[in-house]
C-alpha positions as CSV (number, residue, x, y, z in Angstrom):
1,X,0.0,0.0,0.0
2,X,0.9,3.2,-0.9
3,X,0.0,7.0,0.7
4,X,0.1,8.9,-2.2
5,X,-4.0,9.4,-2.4
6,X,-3.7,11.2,1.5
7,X,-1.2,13.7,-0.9
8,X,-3.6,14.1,-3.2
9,X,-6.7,14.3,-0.9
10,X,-4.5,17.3,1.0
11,X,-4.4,19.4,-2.4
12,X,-7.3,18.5,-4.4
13,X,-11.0,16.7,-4.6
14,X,-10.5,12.8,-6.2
15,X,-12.7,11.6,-8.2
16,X,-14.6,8.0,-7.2
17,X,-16.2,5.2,-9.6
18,X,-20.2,4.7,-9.0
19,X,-22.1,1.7,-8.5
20,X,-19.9,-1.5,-9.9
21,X,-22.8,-4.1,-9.1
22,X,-25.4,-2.1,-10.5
23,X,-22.8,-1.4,-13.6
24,X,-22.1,-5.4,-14.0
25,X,-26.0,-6.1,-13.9
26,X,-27.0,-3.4,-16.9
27,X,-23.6,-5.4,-18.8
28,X,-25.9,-8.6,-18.6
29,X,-24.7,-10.0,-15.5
30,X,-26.6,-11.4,-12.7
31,X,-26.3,-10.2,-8.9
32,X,-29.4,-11.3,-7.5
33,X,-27.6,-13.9,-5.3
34,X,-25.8,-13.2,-1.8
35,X,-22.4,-12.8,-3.3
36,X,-23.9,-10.2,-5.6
37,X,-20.8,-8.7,-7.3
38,X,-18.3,-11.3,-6.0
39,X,-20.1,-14.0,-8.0
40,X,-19.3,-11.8,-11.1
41,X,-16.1,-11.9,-9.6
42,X,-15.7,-15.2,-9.3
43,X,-16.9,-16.4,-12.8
44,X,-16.4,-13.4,-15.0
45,X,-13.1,-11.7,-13.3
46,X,-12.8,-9.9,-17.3
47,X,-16.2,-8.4,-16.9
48,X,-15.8,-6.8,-13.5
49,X,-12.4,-6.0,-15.1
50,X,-14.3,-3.9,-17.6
51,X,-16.5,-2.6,-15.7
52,X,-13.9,-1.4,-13.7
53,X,-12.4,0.5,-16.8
54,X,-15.8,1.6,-17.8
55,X,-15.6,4.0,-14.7
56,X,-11.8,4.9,-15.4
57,X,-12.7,5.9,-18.7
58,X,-15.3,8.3,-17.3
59,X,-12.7,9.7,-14.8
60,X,-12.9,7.4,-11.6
61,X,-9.7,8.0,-10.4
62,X,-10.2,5.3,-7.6
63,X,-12.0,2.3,-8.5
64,X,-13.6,0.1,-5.3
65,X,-13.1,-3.3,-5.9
66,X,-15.5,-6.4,-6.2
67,X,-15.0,-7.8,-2.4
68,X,-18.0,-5.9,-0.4
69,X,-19.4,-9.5,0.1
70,X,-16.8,-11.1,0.4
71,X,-16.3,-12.6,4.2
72,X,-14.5,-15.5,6.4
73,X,-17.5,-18.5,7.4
74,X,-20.0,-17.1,4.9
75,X,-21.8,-18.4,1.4
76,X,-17.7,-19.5,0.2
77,X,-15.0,-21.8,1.5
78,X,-12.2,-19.7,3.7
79,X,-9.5,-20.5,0.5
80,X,-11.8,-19.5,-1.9
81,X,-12.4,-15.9,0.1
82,X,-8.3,-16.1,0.5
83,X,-8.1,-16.1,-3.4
84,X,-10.7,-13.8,-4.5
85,X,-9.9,-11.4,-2.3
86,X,-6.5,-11.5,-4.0
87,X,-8.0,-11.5,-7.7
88,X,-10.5,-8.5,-6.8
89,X,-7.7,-6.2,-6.3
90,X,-5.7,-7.1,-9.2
91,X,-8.8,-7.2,-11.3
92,X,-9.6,-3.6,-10.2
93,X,-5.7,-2.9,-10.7
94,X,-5.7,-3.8,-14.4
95,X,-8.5,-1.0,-15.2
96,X,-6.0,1.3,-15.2
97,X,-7.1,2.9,-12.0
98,X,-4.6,5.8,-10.8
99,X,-5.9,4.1,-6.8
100,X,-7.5,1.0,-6.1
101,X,-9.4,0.9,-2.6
102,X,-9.9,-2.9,-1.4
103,X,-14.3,-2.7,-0.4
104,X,-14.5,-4.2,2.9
105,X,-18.6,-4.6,3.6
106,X,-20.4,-4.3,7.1
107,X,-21.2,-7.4,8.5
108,X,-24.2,-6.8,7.4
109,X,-23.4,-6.9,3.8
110,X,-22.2,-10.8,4.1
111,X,-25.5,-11.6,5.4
112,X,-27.2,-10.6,2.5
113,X,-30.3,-9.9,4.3
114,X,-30.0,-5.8,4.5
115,X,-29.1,-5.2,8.1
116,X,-26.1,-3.1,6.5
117,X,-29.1,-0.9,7.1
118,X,-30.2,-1.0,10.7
119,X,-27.2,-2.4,12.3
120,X,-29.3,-5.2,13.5
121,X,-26.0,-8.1,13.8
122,X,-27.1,-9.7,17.0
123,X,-23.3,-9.7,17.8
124,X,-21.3,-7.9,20.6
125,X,-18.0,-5.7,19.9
126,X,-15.8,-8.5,20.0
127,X,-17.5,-10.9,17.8
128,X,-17.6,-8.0,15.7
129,X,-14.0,-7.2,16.0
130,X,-12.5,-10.6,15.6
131,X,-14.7,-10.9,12.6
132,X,-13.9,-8.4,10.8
133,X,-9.8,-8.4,11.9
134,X,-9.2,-11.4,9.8
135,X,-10.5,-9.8,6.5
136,X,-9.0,-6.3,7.1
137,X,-5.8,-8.6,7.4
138,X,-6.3,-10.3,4.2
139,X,-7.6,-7.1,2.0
140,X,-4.5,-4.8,3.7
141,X,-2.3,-7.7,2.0
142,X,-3.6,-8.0,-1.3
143,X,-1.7,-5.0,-2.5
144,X,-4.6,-2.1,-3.1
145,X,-3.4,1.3,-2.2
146,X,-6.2,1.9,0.6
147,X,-9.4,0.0,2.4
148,X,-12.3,1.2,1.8
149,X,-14.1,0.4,4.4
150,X,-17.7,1.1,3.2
151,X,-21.5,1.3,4.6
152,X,-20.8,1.1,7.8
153,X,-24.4,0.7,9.8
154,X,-23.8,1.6,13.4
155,X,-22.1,3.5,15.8
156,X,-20.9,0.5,17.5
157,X,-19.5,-1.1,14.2
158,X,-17.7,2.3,13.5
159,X,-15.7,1.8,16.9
160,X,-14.6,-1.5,16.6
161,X,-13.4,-1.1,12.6
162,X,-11.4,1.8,14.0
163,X,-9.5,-0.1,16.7
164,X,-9.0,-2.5,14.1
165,X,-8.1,0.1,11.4
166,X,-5.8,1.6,14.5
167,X,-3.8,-1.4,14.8
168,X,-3.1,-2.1,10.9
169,X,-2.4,1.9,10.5
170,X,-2.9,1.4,6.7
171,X,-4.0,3.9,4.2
172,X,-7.9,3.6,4.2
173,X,-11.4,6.0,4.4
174,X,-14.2,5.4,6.3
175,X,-17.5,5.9,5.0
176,X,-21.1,5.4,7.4
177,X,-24.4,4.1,5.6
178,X,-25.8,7.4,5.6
179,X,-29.7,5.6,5.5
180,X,-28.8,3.5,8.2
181,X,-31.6,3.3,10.7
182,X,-29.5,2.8,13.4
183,X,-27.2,5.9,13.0
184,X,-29.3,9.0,14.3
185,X,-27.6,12.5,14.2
186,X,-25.8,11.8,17.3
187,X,-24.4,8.5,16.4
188,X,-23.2,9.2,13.2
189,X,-21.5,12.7,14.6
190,X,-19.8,10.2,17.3
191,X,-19.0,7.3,14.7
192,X,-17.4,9.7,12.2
193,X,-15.7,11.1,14.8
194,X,-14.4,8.0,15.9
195,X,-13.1,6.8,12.7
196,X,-11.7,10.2,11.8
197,X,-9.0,9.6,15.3
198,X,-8.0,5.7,13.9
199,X,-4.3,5.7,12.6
200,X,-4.1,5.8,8.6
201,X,-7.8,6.8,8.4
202,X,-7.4,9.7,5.3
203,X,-11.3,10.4,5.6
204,X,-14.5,9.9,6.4
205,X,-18.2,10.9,5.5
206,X,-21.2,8.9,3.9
207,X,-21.8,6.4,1.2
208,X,-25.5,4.7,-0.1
209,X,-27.4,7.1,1.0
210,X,-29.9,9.8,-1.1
211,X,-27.8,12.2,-2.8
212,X,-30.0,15.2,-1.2
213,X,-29.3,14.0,2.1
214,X,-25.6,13.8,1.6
215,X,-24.9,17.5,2.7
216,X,-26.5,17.5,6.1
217,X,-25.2,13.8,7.0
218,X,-21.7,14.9,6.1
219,X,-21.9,18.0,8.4
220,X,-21.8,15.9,11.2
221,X,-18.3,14.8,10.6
222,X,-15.7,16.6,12.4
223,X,-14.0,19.9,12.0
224,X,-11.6,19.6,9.5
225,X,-11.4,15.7,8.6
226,X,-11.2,15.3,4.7
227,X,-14.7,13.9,3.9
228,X,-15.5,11.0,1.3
229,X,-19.4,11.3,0.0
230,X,-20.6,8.2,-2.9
231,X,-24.4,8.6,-2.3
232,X,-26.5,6.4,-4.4
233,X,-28.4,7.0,-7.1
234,X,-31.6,8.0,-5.1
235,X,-33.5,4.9,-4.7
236,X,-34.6,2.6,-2.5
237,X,-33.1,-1.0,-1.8
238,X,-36.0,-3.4,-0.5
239,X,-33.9,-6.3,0.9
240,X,-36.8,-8.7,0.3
241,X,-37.1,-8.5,-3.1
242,X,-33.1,-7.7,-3.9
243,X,-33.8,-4.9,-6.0
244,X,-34.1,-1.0,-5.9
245,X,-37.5,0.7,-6.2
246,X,-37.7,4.5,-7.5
247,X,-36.5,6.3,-9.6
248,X,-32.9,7.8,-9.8
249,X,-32.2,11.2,-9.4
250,X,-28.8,13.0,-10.6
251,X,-25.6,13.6,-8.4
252,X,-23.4,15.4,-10.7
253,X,-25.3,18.8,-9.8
254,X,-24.9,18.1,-6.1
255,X,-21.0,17.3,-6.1
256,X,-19.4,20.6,-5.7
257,X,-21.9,21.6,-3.0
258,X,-19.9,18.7,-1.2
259,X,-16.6,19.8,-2.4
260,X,-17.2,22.7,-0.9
261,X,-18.2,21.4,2.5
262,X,-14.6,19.6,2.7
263,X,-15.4,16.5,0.8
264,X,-12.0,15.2,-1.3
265,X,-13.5,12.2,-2.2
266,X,-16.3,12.1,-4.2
267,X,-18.3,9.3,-6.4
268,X,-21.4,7.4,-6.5
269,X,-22.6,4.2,-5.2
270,X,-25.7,2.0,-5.9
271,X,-27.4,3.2,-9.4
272,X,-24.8,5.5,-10.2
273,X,-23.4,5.2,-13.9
274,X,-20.3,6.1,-15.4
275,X,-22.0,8.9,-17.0
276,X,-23.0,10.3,-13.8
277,X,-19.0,9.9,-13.0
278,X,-18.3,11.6,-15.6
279,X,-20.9,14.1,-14.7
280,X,-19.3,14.3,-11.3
281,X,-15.8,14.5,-13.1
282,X,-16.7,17.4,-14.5
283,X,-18.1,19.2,-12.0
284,X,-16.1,19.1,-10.0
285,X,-13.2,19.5,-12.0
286,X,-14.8,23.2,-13.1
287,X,-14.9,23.6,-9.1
288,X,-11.4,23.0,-8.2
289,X,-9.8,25.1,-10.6
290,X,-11.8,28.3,-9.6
């Protein structure tokens, strides 16, 4: 792992990819299962390859790789987690990416059953903690140049990836599930602030959530912490059914409101296209240099 994005992130915003599983299912791909993009992973590494490189070519200048679902004692054997970790990162490596940020999911997200919205694990801090060390471990050596530790639910989540992210001091931003239900105003102000104080943490802010909330959820993060904001593309995931319901509303238009609220990384998750990257691209491109 390299440092080289905290540089950049100190003189400049940096531009994010969008949603890669949404991207891989409008390519033709399927992602209704629980390892949603991982199983694209896993038997089409050349299409989340160009998928990846979709996003580059629309100015991502970090692209997220394919191992949100990936996890230790889940749908896959511990080897075969071992190796696509590995192949996720090199994947996202030969888009041509300027950064690749090795996803690691919430809890939640392994479960496939939508508490990386509510938080609702059932599990204490250190069942939370010593499942998620051994994955941190794995992504931290599989050569990506930060984690991108991603969707985070709860306040109680938040504290425990931080001591862990303390320990490893590796490059890596931290970004809370800004539709969470259990992060209210006061536990999202206390988990970002939390995060923001863990060793190699570069920044923190909000991803999945409606791009019109993004603003006010990222003003809860702490005086001067770089912020990272990839809201989605303003619909609504119903966990039962495994899709998204609504319609999409833009980003791009957003973006340099967010800029100029301190956010230095800035993309799109769920829904978002690489046109509205390149949207975003633009935007805030125009914003930087005045």
């Amino acid at each position: 792992m390299t440092d080289d994005l905290g540089a950049a992130l100190r003189e400049r915003v940096v531009v994010l990819d969008g949603g890669l599983g949404t991207h891989l299912e409008a390519r033709g791909a399927d992602v209704s299962g629980e390892l949603w993009s991982a199983r694209v992973l896993r038997d089409d590494p050349e299409l989340v390859r160009a998928a990846h490189a979709d996003f580059v070519a629309a100015g991502a200048e970090v692209v997220i790789s394919a191992s949100y679902q990936l996890g230790y004692g889940a749908a896959l054997p511990d080897g075969e987690v071992d190796r696509l970790i590995r192949l996720s990162v090199a994947v996202a490596r030969d888009s041509g990416a300027r950064w690749v940020a090795a996803s690691v999911g919430p809890y939640g997200a392994v479960r496939a059953d939508g508490s990386e919205y509510t938080g609702d694990y059932g599990r204490d801090a250190a069942e939370l903690r010593a499942w998620h060390r051994r994955r941190l471990a794995a992504l931290a050596d599989a050569g990506a140049d930060v984690l991108a530790v991603e969707t985070v639910a709860s306040p109680l989540e938040a504290e425990v990836l931080a001591a862990e992210l303390d320990a490893l001091g590796v490059p890596s931003f931290v970004s809370m599930s800004g539709d969470s239900t259990a992060l209210d105003a006061r536990g999202l102000r206390a988990a970002l602030r939390t995060a923001a104080g863990a060793r190699g943490v570069l920044a923190v802010g909000v991803n999945c959530c409606r791009p019109a909330r993004t603003a006010a959820l990222l003003a809860a993060a702490p005086a001067g912490a770089a912020l990272v904001a990839y809201p989605n593309a303003g619909r609504t995931w119903d966990a039962s059914t495994r899709t998204w319901r609504g319609e999409a509303s833009g980003v791009a238009d957003l973006a340099p409101g967010w800029a100029a609220a301190g956010a230095r990384l800035i993309g799109g998750c769920c829904g978002t296209t690489p046109a509205d990257v390149a949207a975003i691209a633009a935007r805030v491109s125009a914003t930087t240099r005045t």
